[in-house]
VOLUM-276201 format. One line per 3 residues: number of its first residue (from 0); their letters; for each residue x, y, z of N, C-alpha, C. Coordinates in steps of 0.02 Angstrom, whole numbers, plus 50000, padded with zeros to 5 digits. Example, Ala and Ser with C-alpha at 12.3 -4.5 7.8 and 13.67 -1.06 7.14 Angstrom:
2
0 = AS = 50660 49716 50390 50615 49775 50390 50660 49835 50390  50642 49888 50354 50684 49947 50357 50645 50002 50394
# end
This chain:
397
0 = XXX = 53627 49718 48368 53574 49743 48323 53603 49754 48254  53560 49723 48200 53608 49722 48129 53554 49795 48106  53596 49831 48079 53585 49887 48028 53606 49883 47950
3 = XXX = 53530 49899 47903 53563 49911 47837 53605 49922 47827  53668 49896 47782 53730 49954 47773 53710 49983 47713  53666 49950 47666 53637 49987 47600 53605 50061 47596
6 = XXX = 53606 50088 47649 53577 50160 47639 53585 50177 47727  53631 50205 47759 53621 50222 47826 53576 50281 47826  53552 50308 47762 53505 50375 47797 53425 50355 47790
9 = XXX = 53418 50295 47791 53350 50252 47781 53300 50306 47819  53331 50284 47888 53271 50322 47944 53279 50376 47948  53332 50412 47950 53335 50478 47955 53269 50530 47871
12 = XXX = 53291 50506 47835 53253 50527 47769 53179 50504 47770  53162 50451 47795 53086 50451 47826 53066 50489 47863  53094 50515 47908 53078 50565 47988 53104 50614 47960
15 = XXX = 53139 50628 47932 53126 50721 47888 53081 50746 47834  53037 50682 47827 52994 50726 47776 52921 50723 47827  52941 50733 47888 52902 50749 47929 52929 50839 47945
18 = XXX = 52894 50888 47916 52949 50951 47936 52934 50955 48028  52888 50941 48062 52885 50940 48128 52948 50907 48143  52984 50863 48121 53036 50824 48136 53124 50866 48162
21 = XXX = 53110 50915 48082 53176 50923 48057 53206 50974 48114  53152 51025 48168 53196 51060 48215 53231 51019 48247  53201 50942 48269 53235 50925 48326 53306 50873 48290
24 = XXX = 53267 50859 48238 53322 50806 48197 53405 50837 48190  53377 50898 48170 53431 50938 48159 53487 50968 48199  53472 50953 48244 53493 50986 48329 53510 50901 48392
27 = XXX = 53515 50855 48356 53500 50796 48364 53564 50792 48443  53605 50807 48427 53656 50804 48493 53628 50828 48544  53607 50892 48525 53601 50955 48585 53515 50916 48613
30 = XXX = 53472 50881 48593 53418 50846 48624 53419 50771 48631  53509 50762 48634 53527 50686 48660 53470 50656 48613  53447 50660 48553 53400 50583 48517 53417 50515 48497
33 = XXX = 53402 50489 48496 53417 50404 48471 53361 50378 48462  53360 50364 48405 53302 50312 48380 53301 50238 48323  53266 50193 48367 53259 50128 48317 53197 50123 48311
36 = XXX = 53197 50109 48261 53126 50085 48192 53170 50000 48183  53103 49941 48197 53118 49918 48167 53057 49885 48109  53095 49860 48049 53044 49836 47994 53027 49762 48018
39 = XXX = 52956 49753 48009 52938 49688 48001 52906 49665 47950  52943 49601 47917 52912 49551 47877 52909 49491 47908  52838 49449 47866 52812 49409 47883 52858 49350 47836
42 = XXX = 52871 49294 47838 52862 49232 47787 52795 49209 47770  52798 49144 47743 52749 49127 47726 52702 49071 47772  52760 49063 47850 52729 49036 47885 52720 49058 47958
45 = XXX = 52719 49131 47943 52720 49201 47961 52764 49203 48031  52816 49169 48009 52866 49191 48052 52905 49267 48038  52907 49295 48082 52941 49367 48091 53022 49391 48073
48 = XXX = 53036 49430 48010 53105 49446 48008 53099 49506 48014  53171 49521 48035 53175 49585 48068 53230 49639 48024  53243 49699 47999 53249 49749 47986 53270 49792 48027
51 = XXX = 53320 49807 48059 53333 49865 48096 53375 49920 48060  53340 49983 48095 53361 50045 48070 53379 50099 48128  53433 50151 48113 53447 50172 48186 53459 50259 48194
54 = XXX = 53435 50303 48222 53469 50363 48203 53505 50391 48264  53552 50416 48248 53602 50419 48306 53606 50394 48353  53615 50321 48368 53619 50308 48399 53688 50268 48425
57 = XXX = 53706 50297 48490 53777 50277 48509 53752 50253 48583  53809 50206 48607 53815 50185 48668 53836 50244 48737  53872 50278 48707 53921 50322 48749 53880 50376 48750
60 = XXX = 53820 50399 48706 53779 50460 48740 53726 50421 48760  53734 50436 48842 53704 50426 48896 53620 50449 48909  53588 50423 48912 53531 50458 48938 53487 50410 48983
63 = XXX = 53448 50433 49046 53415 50443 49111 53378 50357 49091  53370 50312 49110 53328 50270 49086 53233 50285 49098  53237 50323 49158 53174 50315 49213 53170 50250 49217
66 = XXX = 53086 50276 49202 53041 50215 49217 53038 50154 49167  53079 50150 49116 53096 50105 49052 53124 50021 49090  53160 50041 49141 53199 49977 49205 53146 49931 49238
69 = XXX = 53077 49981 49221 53035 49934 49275 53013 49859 49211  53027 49872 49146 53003 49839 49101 53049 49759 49122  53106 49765 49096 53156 49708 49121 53155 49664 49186
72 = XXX = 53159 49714 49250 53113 49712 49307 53070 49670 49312  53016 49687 49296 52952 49638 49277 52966 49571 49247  52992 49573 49194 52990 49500 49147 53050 49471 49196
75 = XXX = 53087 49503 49232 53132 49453 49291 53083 49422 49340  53039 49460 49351 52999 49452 49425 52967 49388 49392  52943 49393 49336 52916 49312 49303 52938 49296 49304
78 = XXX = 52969 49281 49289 53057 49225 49269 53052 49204 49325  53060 49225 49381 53082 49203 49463 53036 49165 49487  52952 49168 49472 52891 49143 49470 52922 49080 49479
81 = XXX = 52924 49092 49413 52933 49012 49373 52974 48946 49424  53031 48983 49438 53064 48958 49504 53069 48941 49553  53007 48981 49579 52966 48963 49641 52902 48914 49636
84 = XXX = 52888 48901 49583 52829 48851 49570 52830 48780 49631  52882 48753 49639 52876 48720 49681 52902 48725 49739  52868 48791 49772 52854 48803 49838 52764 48802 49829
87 = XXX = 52746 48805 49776 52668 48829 49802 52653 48904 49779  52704 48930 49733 52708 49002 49738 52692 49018 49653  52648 49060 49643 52641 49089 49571 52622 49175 49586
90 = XXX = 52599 49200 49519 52613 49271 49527 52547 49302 49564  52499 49267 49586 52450 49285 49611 52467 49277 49707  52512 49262 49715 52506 49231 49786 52503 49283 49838
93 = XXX = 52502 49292 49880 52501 49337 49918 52583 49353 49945  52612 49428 49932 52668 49434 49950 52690 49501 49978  52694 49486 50054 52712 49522 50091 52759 49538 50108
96 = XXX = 52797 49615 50096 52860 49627 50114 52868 49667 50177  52913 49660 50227 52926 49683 50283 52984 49736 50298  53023 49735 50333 53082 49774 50332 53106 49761 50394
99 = XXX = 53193 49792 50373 53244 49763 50424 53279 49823 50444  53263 49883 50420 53312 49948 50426 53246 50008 50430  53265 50054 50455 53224 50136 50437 53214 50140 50398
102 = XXX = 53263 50144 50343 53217 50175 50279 53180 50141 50227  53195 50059 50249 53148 50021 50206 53047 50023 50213  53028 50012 50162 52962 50021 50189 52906 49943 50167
105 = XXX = 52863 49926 50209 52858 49874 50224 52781 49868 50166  52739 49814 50150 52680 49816 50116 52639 49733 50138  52583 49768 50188 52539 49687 50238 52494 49682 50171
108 = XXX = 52466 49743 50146 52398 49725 50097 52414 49779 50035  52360 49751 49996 52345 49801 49945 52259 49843 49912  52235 49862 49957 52149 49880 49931 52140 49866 49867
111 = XXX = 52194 49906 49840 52152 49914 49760 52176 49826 49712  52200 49779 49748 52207 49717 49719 52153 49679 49702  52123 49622 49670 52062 49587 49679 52059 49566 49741
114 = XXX = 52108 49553 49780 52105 49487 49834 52131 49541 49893  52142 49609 49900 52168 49640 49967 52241 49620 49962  52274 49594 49931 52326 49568 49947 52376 49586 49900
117 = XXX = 52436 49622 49920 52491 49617 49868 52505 49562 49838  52528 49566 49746 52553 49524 49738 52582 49531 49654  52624 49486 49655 52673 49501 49569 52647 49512 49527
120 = XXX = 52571 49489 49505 52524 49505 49455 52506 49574 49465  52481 49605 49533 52445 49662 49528 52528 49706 49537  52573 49712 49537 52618 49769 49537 52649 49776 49464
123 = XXX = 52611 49692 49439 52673 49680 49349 52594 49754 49301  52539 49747 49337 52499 49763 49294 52510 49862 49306  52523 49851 49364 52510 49955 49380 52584 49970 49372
126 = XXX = 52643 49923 49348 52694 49972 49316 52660 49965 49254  52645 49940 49217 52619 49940 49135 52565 49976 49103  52523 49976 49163 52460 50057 49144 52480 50100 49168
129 = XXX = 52508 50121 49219 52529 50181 49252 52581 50207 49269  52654 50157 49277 52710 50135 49285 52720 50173 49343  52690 50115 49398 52678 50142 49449 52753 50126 49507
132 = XXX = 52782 50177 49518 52851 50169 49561 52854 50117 49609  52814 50126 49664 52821 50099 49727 52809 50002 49704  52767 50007 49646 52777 49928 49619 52822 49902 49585
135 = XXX = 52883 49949 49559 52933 49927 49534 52971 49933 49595  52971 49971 49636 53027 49954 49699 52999 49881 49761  52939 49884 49723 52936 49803 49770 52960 49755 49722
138 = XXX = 52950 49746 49664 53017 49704 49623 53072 49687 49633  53117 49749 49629 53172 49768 49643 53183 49723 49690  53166 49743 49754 53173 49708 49818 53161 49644 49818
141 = XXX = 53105 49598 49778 53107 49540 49768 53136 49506 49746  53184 49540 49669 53228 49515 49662 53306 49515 49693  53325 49603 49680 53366 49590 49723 53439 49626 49663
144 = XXX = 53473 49670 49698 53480 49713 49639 53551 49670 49609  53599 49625 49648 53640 49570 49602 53591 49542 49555  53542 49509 49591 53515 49456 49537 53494 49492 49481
147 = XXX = 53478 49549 49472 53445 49592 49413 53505 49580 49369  53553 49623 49398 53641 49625 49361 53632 49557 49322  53663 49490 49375 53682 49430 49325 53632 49400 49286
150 = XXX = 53564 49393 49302 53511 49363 49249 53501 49421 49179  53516 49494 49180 53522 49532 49121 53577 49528 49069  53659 49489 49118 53707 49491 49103 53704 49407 49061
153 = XXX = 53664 49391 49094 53674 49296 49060 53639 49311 49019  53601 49362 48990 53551 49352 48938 53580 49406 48887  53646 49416 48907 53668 49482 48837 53662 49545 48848
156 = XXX = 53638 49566 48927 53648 49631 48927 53688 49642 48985  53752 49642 48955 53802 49656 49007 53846 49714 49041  53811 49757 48979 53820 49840 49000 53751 49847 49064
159 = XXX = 53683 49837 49069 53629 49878 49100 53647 49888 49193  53635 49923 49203 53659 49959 49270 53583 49969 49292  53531 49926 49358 53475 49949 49378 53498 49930 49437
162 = XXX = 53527 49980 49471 53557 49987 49538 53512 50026 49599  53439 50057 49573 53413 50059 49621 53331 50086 49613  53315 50085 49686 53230 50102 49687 53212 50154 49636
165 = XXX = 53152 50183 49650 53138 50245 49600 53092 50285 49671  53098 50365 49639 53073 50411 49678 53092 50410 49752  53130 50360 49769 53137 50370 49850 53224 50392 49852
168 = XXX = 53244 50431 49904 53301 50466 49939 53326 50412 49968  53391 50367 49939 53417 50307 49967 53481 50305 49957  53545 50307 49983 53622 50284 49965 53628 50246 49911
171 = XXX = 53683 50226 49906 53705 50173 49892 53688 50101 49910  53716 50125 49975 53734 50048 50020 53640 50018 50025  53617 50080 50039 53538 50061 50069 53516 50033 49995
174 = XXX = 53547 50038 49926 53486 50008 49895 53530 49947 49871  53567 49955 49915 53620 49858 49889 53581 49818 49918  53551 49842 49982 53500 49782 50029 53417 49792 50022
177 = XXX = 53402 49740 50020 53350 49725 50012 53274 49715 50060  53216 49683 50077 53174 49703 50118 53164 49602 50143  53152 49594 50161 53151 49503 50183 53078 49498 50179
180 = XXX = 53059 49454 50138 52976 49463 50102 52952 49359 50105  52892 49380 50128 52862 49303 50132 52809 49326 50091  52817 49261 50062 52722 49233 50019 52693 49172 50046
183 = XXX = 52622 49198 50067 52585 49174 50100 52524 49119 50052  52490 49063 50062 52445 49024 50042 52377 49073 50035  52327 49044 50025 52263 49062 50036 52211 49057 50102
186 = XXX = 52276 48984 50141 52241 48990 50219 52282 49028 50272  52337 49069 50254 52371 49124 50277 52434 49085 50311  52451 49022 50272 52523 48988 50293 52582 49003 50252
189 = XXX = 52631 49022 50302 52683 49053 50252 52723 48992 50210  52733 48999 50141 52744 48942 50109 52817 48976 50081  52834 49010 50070 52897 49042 50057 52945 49089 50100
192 = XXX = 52980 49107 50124 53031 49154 50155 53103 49165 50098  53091 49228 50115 53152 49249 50066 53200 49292 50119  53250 49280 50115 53285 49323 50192 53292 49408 50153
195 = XXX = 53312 49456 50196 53334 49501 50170 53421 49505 50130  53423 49516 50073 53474 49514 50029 53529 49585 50032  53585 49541 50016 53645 49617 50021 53685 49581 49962
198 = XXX = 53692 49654 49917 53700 49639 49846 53793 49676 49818  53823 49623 49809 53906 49626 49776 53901 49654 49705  53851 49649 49677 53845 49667 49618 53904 49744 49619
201 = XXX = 53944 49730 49554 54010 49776 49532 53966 49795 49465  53965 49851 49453 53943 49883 49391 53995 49905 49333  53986 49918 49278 54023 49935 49218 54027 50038 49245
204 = XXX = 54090 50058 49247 54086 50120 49267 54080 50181 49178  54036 50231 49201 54030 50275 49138 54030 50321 49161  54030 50395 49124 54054 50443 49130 53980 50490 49095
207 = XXX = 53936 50516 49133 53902 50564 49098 53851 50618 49152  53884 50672 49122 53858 50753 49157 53834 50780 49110  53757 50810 49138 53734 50861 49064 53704 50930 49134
210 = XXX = 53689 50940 49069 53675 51029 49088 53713 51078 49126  53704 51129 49132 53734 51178 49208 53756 51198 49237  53706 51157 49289 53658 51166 49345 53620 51131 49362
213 = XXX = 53591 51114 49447 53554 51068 49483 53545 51114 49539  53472 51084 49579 53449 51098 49638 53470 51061 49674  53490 51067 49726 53509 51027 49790 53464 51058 49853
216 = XXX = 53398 51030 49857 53359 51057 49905 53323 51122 49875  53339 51196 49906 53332 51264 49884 53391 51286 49847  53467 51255 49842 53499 51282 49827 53511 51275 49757
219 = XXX = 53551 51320 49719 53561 51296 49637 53633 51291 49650  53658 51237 49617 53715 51217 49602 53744 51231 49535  53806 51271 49518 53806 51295 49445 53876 51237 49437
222 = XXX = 53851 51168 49405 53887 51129 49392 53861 51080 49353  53870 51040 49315 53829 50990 49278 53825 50942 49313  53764 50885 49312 53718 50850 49353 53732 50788 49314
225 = XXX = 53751 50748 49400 53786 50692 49380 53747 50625 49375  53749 50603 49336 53712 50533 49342 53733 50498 49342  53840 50479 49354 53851 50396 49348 53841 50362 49399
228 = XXX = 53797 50381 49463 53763 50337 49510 53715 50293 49475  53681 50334 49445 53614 50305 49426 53614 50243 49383  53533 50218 49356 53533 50165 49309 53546 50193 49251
231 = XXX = 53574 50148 49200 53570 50159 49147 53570 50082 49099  53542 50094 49049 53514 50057 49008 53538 50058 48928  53545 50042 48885 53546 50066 48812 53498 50061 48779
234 = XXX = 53490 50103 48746 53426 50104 48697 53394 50042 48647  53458 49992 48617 53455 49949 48597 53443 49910 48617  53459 49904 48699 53458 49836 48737 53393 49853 48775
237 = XXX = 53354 49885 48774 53273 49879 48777 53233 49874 48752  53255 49893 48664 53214 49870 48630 53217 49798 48604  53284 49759 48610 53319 49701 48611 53240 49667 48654
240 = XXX = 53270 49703 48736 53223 49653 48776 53143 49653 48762  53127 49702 48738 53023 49692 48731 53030 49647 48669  53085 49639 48621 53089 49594 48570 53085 49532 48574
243 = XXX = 53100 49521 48650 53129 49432 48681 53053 49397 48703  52999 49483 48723 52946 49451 48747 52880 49435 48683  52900 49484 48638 52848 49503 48586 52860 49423 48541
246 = XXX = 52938 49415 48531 52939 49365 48483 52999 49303 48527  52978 49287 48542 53014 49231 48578 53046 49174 48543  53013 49168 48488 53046 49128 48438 53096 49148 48394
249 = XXX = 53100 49195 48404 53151 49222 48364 53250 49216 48394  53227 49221 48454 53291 49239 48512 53316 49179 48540  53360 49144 48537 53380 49087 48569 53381 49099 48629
252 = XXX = 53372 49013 48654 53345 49015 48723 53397 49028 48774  53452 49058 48780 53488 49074 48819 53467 49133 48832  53453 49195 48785 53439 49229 48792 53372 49270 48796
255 = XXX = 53318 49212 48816 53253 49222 48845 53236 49238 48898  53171 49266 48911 53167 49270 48965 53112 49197 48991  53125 49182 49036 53118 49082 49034 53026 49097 49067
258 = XXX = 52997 49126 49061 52923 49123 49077 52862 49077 49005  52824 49059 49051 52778 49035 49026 52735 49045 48971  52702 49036 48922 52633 49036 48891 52603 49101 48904
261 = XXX = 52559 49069 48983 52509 49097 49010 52540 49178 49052  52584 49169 49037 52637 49221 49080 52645 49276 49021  52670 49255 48951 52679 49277 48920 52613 49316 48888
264 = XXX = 52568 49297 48868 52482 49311 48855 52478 49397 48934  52494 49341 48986 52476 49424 49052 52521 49482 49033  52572 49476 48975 52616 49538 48993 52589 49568 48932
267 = XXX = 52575 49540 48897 52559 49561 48823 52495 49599 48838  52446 49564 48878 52401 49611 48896 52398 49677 48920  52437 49660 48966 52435 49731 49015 52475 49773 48972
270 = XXX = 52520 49770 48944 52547 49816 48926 52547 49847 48853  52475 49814 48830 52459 49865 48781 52381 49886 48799  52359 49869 48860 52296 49898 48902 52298 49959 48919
273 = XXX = 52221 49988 48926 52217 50050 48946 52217 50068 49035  52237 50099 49061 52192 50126 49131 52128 50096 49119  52086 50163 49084 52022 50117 49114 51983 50033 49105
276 = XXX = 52044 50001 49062 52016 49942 49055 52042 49886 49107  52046 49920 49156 52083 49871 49230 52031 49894 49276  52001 49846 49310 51950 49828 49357 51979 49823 49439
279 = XXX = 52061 49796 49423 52099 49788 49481 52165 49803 49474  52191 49859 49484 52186 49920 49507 52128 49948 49471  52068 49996 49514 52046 50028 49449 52052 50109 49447
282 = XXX = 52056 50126 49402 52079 50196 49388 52028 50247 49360  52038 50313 49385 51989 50347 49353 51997 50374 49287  51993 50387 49220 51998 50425 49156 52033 50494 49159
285 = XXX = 51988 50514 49220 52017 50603 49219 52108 50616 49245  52135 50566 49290 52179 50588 49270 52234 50504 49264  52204 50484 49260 52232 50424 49202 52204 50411 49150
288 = XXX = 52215 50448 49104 52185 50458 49027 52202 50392 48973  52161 50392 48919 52212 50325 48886 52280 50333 48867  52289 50378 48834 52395 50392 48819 52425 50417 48862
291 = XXX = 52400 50394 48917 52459 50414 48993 52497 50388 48989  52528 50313 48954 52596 50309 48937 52617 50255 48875  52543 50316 48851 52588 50281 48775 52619 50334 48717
294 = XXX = 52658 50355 48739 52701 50408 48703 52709 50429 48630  52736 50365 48608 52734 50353 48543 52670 50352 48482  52676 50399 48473 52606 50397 48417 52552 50434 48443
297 = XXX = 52536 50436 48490 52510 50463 48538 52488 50545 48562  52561 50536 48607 52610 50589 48630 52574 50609 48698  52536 50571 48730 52508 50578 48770 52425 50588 48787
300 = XXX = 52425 50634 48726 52358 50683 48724 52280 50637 48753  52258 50681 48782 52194 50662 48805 52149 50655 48741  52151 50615 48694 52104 50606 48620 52097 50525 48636
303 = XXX = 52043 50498 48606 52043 50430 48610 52067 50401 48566  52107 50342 48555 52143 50313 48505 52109 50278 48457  52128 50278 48388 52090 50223 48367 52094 50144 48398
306 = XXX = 52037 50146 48413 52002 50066 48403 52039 50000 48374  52061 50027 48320 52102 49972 48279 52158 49963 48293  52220 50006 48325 52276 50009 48346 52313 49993 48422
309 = XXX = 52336 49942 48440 52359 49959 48521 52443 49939 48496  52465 49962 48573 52520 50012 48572 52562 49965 48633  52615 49907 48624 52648 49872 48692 52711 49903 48703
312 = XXX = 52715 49935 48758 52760 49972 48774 52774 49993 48854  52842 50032 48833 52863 50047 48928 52871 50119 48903  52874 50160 48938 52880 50243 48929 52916 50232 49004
315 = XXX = 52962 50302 48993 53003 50332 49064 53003 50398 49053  53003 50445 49101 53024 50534 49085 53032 50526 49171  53099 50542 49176 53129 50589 49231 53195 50636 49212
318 = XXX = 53205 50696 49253 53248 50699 49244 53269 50779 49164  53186 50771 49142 53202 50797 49066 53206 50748 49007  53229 50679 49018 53235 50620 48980 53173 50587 48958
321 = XXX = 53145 50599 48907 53079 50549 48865 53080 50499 48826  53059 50446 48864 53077 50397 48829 53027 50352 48799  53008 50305 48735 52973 50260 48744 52982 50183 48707
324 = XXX = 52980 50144 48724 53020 50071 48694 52926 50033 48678  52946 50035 48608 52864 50008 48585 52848 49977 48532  52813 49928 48524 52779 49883 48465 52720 49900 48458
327 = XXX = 52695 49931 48419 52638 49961 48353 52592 49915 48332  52543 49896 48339 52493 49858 48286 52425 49878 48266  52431 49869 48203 52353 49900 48190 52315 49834 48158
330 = XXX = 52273 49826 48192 52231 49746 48161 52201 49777 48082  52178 49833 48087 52123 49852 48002 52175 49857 47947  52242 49886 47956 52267 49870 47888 52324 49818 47896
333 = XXX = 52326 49785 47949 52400 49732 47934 52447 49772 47948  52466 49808 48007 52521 49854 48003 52569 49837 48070  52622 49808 48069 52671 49801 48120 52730 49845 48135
336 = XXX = 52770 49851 48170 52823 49877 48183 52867 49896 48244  52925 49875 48269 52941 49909 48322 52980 49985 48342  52978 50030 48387 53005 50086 48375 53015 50114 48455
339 = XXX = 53061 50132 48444 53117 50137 48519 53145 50223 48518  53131 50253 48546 53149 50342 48558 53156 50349 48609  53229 50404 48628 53227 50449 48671 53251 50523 48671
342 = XXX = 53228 50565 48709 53240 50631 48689 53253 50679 48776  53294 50712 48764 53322 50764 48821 53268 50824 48801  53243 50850 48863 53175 50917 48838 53192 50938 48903
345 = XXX = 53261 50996 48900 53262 51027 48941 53314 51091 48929  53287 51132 48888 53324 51180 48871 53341 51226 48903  53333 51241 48981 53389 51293 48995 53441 51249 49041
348 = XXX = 53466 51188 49047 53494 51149 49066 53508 51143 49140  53436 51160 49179 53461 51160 49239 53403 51090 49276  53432 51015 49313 53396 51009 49342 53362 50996 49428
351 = XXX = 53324 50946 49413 53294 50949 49472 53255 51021 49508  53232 51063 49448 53199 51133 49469 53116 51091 49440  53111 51031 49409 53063 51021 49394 53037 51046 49328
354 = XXX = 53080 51096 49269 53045 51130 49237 53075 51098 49168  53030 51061 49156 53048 51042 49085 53007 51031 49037  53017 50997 48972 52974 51051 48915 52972 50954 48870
357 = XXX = 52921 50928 48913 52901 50875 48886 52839 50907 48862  52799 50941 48864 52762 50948 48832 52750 50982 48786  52806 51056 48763 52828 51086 48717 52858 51034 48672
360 = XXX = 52904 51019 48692 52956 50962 48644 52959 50867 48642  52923 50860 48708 52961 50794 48704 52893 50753 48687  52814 50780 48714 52764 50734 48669 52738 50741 48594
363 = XXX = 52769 50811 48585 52752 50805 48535 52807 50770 48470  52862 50757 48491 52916 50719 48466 52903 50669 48429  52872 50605 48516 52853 50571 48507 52803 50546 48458
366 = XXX = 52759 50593 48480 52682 50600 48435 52697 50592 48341  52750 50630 48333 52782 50643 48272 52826 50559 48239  52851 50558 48290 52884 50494 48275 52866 50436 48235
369 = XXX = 52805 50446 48271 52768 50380 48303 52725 50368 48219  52678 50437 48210 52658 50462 48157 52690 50439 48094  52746 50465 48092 52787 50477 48030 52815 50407 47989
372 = XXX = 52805 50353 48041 52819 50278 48031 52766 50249 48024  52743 50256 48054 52661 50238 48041 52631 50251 47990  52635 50314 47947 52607 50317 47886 52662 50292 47835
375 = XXX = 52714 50292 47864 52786 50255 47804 52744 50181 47810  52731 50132 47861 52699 50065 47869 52658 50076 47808  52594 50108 47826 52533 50101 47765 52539 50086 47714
378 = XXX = 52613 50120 47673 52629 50128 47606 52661 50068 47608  52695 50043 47636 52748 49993 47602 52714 49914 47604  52747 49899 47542 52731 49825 47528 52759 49768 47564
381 = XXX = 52699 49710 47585 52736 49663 47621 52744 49612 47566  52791 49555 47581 52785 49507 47563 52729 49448 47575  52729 49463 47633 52634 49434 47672 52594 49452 47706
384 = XXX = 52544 49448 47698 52504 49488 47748 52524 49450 47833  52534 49483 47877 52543 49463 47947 52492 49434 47969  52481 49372 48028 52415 49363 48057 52436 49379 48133
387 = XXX = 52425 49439 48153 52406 49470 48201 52381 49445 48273  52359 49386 48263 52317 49372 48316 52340 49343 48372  52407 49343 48365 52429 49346 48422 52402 49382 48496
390 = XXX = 52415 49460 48467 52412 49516 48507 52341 49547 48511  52297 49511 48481 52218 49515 48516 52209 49517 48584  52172 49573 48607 52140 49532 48660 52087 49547 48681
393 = XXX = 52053 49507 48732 51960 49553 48758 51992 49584 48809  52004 49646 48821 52011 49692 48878 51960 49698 48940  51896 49676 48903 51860 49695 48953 51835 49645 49000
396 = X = 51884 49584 48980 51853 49542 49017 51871 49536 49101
# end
């Protein structure tokens, strides 16, 4: 990621004349922050240059990825599509996963699908409105947690560590192996078998404990809470990756993600869609609201967004960790941009008690963030006006 060297306090001096900004700006270690803004200009044959800007942001302070893994995840699970094409297999097919051990868990159907039937389309769409777990751990399993490692590593991200499910109580060893999953035709003939997978994948080892204190069950543990099991990700190298999908022309093709057109159009959709504008899964408003996970700009709040603006992005919060990796567009004034945050909101440093202060500190952060660039966009001059129309779409169809 190239940074101005002509002024390193670019972004920082934009986001302090936000004074909502300056408690947390100021305190920037102690709430683990990192943030990229990036600028977009158009040419004149409105190809996209890029501008990056960065505030504290380092490799070595660590923070929680969540649900940010299911994003990469996904654009693998396409990728793999693509691969399977000649079996008969695309992202609509019917795909049933089974199991080979106790603690794996198996999936024959899906109600809330169009067709009753699990499948890569309907789990790519409910991590992206809802970032729904149990559909990123059928990913996972489809792909297969080596193959995640080397297809992230052939594409330049050779630090990312997505070593396992989400929300479920699993080892090690149990999330090296995988679930043995067939996809089925439309006259219920199995046209694919995938065996169950056991994964060599060797990870990059790091070092990071915060807070404390942790719960272990009922008990409190007065020790800091370890995460170098877990995934981890860099901040750069996710906003890198929604960069590979947003602008594909930009990124040489080694380092693409190798999906389609029509592939590319479904992700772009869903993931600047609302809840209620999905028919399959469908969701209710009351408690899937529209900024249920769009963080940035946002901050969550139950208000309706403008009309003119949608928002492509992945959000994660576990842990105390808020995160959101996002591209901005507003069709009424020509306004682009990408912008990547995360923030620690857990000030008495103890976790797994559940008690943390995303909503004191960490949406409204966001909300601020999101804001504070957004009205910096309005003001500044392009060289061309952008044509947008890419990222149109009819939602309601």
């Amino acid at each position: 990621m190239q940074q101005r060297n002509d002024n390193q306090n670019f972004l920082e001096n934009i986001l302090k004349s936000n004074p909502e900004l300056k408690p947390i700006l100021n305190f920037k270690d102690q709430y683990n922050v990192q943030i990229i803004y990036t600028k977009i200009d158009r040419d004149k044959n409105n190809f996209p240059h890029f501008t990056d800007y960065a505030f504290n942001v380092n490799k070595n302070n660590y923070f929680y990825p969540a649900s940010t893994v299911k994003m990469p995840v996904a654009f693998l699970a396409l990728e793999k599509m693509q691969e399977l094409k000649k079996y008969g297999v695309d992202k609509t097919t019917a795909m049933i996963t089974d199991s080979n051990s106790a603690k794996q868990t198996l999936v024959y159907n899906h109600p809330s699908s169009e067709n009753g039937v699990p499948n890569i389309a309907h789990y790519i769409k409910q991590i992206f409105l809802v970032s729904d777990n149990d559909a990123y751990n059928r990913l996972y399993e489809f792909l297969g947690q080596e193959e995640i490692q080397k297809k992230l590593k052939k594409k330049g991200f050779e630090d990312a560590v997505i070593r396992h499910r989400l929300q479920v109580a699993l080892t090690a060893e149990q999330n090296k192996t995988t679930n043995p999953i067939e996809f089925y035709d439309t006259t219920g003939k199995i046209i694919y078998t995938q065996d169950p997978q056991y994964s060599n994948a060797v990870y990059p080892t790091f070092n990071a404990q915060f807070g404390k204190g942790y719960y272990k069950g009922n008990e409190l543990i007065n020790e800091p809470f370890d995460f170098t099991t877990k995934n981890r990700i860099y901040l750069e190298d996710l906003h890198q990756i929604l960069r590979t999908i947003l602008f594909p022309e930009t990124v040489s093709s080694k380092h693409r993600f190798k999906i389609n057109k029509e592939d590319e159009q479904f992700l772009l959709h869903w993931m600047s869609a609302y809840p209620k504008e999905s028919k399959y899964p469908n969701y209710d408003n009351t408690n899937y609201w529209d900024a249920y996970c769009k963080f940035m700009l946002l901050g969550s709040e139950k208000t309706k967004p403008d009309s003119n603006i949608r928002i492509f992005n992945k959000v994660g919060d576990a842990y105390g960790f808020l995160t959101d990796i996002s591209y901005i567009v507003d069709f009424k004034n020509n306004v682009e941009f990408m912008l990547s945050a995360t923030i620690l909101c857990n000030n008495d440093g103890i976790f797994n008690d559940d008690k943390y202060d995303y909503d004191g500190i960490g949406f409204p952060f966001m909300k601020n963030v999101g804001k504070t660039i957004y009205e910096y966009e309005l003001k500044r001059t392009k060289p061309f006006t952008p044509d947008l129309s890419k990222f149109k779409f009819d939602y309601l169809k």
